[in-house]
ZAMARGU-4260 file (C-alpha; in steps of 0.2 Angstrom, whole numbers, plus 5000, padded with zeros to 4 digits):
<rodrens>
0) 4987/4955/4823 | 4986/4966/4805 | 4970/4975/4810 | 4976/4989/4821 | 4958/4998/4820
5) 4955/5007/4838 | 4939/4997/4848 | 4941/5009/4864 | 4951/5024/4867 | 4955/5027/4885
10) 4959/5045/4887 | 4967/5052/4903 | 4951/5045/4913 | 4952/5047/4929 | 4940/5043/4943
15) 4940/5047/4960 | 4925/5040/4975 | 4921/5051/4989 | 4925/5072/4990 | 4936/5080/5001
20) 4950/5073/5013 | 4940/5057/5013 | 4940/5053/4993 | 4950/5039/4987 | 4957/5039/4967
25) 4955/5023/4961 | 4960/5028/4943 | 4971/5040/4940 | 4974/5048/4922 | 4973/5030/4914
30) 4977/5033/4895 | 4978/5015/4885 | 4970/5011/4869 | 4962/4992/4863 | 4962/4987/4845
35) 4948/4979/4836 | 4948/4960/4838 | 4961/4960/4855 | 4961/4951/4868 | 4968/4964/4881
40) 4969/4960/4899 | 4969/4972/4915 | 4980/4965/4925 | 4984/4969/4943 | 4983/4965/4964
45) 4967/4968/4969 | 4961/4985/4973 | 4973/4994/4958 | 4958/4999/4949 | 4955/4986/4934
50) 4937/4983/4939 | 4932/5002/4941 | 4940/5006/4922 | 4930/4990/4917 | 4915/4997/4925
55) 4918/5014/4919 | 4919/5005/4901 | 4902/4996/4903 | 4895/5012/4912 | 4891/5006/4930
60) 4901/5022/4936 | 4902/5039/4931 | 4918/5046/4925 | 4926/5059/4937 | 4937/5066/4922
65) 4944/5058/4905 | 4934/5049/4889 | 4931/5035/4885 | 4929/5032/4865 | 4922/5015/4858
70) 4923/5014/4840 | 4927/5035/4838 | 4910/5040/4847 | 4913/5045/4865 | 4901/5033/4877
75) 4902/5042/4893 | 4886/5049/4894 | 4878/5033/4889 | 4866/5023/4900 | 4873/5006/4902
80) 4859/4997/4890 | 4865/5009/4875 | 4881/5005/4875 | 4884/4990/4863 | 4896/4982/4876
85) 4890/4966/4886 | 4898/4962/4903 | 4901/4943/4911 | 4904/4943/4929 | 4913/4932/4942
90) 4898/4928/4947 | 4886/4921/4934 | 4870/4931/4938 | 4862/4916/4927 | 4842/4915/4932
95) 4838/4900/4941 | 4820/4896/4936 | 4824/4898/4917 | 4832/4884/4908 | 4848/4889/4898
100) 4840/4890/4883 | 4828/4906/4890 | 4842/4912/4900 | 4851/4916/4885 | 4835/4922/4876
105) 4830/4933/4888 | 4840/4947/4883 | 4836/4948/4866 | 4818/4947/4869 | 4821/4965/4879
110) 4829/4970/4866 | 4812/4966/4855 | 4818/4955/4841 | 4807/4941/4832 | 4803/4924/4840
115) 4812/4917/4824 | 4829/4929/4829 | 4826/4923/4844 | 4825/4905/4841 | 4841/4903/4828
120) 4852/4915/4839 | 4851/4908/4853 | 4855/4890/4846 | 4866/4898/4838 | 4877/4903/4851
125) 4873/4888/4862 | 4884/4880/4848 | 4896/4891/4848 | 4900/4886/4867 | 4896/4868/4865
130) 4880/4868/4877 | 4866/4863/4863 | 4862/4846/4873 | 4860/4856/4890 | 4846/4869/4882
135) 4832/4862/4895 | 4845/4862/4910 | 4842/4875/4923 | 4858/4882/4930 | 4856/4870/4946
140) 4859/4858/4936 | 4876/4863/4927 | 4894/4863/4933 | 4905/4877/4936 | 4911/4876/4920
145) 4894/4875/4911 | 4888/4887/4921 | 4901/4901/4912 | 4896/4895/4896 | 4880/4899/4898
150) 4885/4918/4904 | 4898/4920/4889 | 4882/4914/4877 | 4872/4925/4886 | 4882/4939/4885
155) 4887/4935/4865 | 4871/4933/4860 | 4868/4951/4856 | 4883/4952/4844 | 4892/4967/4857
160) 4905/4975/4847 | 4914/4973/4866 | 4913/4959/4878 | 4920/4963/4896 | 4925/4949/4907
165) 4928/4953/4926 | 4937/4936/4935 | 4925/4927/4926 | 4937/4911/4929 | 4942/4913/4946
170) 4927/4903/4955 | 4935/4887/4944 | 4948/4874/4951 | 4964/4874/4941 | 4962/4861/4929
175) 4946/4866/4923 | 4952/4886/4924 | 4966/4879/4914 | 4954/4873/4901 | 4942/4888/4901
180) 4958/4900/4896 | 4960/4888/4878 | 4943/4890/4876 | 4938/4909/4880 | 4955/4912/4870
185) 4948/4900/4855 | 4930/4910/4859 | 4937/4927/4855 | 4948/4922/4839 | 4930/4914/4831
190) 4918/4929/4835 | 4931/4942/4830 | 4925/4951/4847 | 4937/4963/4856 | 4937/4954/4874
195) 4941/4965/4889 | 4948/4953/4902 | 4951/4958/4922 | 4962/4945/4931 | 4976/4945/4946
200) 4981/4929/4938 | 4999/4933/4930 | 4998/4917/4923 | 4982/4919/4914 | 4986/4937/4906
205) 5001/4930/4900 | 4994/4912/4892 | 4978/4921/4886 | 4982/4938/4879 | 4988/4949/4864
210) 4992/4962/4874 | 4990/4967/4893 | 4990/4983/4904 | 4998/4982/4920 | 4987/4992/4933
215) 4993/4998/4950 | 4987/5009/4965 | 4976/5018/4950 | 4989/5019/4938 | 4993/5009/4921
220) 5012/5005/4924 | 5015/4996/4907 | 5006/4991/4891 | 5013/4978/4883 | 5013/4958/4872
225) 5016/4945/4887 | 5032/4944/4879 | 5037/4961/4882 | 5030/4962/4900 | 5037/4947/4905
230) 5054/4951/4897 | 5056/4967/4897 | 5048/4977/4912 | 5046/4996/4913 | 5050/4995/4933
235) 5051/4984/4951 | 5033/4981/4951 | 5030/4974/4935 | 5045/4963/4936 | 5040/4958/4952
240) 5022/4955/4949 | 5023/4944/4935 | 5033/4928/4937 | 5049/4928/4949 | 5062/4943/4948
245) 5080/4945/4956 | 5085/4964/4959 | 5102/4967/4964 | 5109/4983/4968 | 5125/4988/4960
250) 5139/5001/4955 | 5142/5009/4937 | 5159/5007/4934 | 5158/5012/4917 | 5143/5018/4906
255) 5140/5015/4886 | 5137/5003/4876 | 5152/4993/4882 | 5148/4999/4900 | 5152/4990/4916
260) 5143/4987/4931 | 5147/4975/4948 | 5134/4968/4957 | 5132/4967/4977 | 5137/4949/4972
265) 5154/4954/4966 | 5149/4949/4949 | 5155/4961/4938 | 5144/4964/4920 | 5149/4973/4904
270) 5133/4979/4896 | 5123/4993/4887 | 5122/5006/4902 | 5115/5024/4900 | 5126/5041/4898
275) 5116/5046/4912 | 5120/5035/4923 | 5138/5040/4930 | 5154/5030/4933 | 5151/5026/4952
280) 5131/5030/4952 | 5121/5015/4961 | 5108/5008/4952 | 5097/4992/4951 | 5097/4977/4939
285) 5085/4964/4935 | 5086/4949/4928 | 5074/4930/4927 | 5079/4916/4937 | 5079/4905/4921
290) 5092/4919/4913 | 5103/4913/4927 | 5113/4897/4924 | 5120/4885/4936 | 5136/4873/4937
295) 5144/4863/4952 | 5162/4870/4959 | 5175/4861/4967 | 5186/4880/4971 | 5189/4884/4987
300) 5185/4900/4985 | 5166/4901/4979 | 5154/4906/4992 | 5141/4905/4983 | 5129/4887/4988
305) 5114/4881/4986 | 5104/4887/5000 | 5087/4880/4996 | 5080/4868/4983 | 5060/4866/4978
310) 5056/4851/4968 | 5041/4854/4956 | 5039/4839/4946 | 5042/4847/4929 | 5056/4858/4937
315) 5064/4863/4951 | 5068/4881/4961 | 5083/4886/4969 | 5090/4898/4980 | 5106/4902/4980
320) 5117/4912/4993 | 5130/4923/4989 | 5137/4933/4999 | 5123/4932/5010 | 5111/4939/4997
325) 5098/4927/4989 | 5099/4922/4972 | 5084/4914/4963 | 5087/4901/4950 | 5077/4889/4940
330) 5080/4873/4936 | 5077/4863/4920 | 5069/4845/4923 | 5082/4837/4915 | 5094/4847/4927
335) 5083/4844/4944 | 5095/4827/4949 | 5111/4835/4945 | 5109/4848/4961 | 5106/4845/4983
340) 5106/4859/4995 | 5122/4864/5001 | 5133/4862/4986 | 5143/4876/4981 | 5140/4882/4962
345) 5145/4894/4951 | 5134/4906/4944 | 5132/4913/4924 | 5121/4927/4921 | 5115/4930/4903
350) 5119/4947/4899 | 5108/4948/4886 | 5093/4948/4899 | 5101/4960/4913 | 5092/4976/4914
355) 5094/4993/4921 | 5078/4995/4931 | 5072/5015/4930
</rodrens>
């Protein structure tokens, strides 16, 4: 991205339901920032708090403490219909006795414009999400996918300088989900929009977005490009939460830049380790399957074997046991033949992805 203009500011907000000893914090001093023209993904397990900051954004609850900043004018004490931010929900909300063209037309003829606004705006974005032959259609009539068209027209039509998306693709089947990300994604670059999207989906955070926020139990544990969450987590939970993770425990044996560590697996590693971390400290490494690479053995005296093998079509899974711990590994498909369960195999870790988890 080259424009880094601030969209929204999210400053130490915090929200809390309830009073008392029965109050539940479902936010907790969230600070993050959203550039112009992003599309940034909340992403986290359900109840973490991603919906409430969404809906503190759009104004359906009340702050309990922080501000929230949209294009440097703080929007906290707006009413929901000031605030130039449109939401699309998991559920549609589409009217069933108007056709799609009124359905989308409806909400700029609340906000008074001319029949002739009216009229080229809404064909308009009918283009724009490819429903112009369905205009007469009533939302009976359309498929799931059609369906969210319609909303994300509706919800565009008004040219909102913010477009939050709660789940909006989770009521899909995968292969049409699968093609709503490319176009949502195609959607966002053409209207220059910043997009706000809430998901649980790893996958689509990580296919569909500039940047992502990883949100747990109230609190934003990471901020990052897919890359750098996927490759480079702050701690446990985002490493375990998106994709597959293996965490061993191990002993510092020497700290540094040319440090050295050994695993609970007897693997012993020379890498970057802190001068915090002293010689005989414990402490936890991560590292991908797919960083982890795999060749048969013939020695007697490898313990480590395939314990379990997953075929996926395109690829494969393994697990691995070494000295009874449990070792993922993932398997190229041009590698998936060369491998059975019970095969002993020697393992390679690339120590250019092992990391020191805080």
């Amino acid at each position: 991205m080259v424009n880094k203009i601030n969209s929204i500011e999210i400053k130490n907000v915090t929200k809390v339901y309830g009073e008392g000893i029965n109050s539940i914090k479902a936010l907790d001093n969230a600070i993050l920032n959203i550039y112009d023209n992003e599309f940034f993904t909340l992403l986290g397990p359900s109840g973490c708090g991603k919906t409430t900051l969404l809906r503190l954004i759009a104004g359906f609850e009340d702050i309990t403490l922080g501000n929230i900043i949209l294009f440097n004018d703080e929007i906290e004490s707006l009413p929901p219909n000031k605030r130039p931010v449109n939401t699309v929900f998991q559920q549609y909300a589409l009217f069933p006795h108007l056709n799609v063209f009124e359905n989308i037309a409806f909400g700029l003829r609340r906000l008074n414009k001319s029949n002739s606004f009216v009229d080229a705006r809404t064909k308009e974005v009918l283009k724009l999400v490819q429903m112009q032959d369905f205009s007469n259609r009533k939302p009976n009539q359309l498929s799931g996918g059609q369906q969210q068209r319609v909303a994300l027209a509706r919800a565009l039509a008004p040219e909102p300088k913010l477009l939050l998306l709660d789940e909006p693709l989770s009521a899909l089947d995968l292969k049409l989900r699968q093609a709503m990300r490319i176009e949502l994604k195609n959607l966002q670059r053409e209207t220059g929009i910043t997009f706000v999207f809430v998901t649980h989906d790893q996958e689509e955070a990580l296919t569909m977005s500039d940047r992502i926020a990883v949100i747990n139990l109230g609190k934003v544990q990471q901020i990052g490009t897919p890359i750098e969450i996927y490759e480079y987590p702050k701690n446990e939970f985002v490493a375990n939460f998106i994709g597959e993770a293996n965490l061993f425990n191990a002993i510092c044996q020497e700290n540094g830049k040319f440090g050295k560590c050994k695993l609970e697996t007897g693997h012993i590693f020379k890498m970057q380790i802190p001068k915090k971390i002293s010689k005989g400290d414990k402490i936890r490494i991560f590292i991908r399957p797919e960083r982890i690479k795999i060749t048969k053995t013939n020695k007697k005296n490898i313990k480590s074997f395939i314990y379990k093998f997953t075929y996926l079509g395109n690829a494969a899974q393994i697990i691995v046991k070494s000295n009874n711990l449990e070792i993922n590994v993932n398997l190229s498909i041009d590698k998936v033949r060369d491998f059975k369960e019970g095969e002993k195999v020697n393992l390679e870790f690339d120590k250019n992805y092992l990391q020191i988890m805080s």
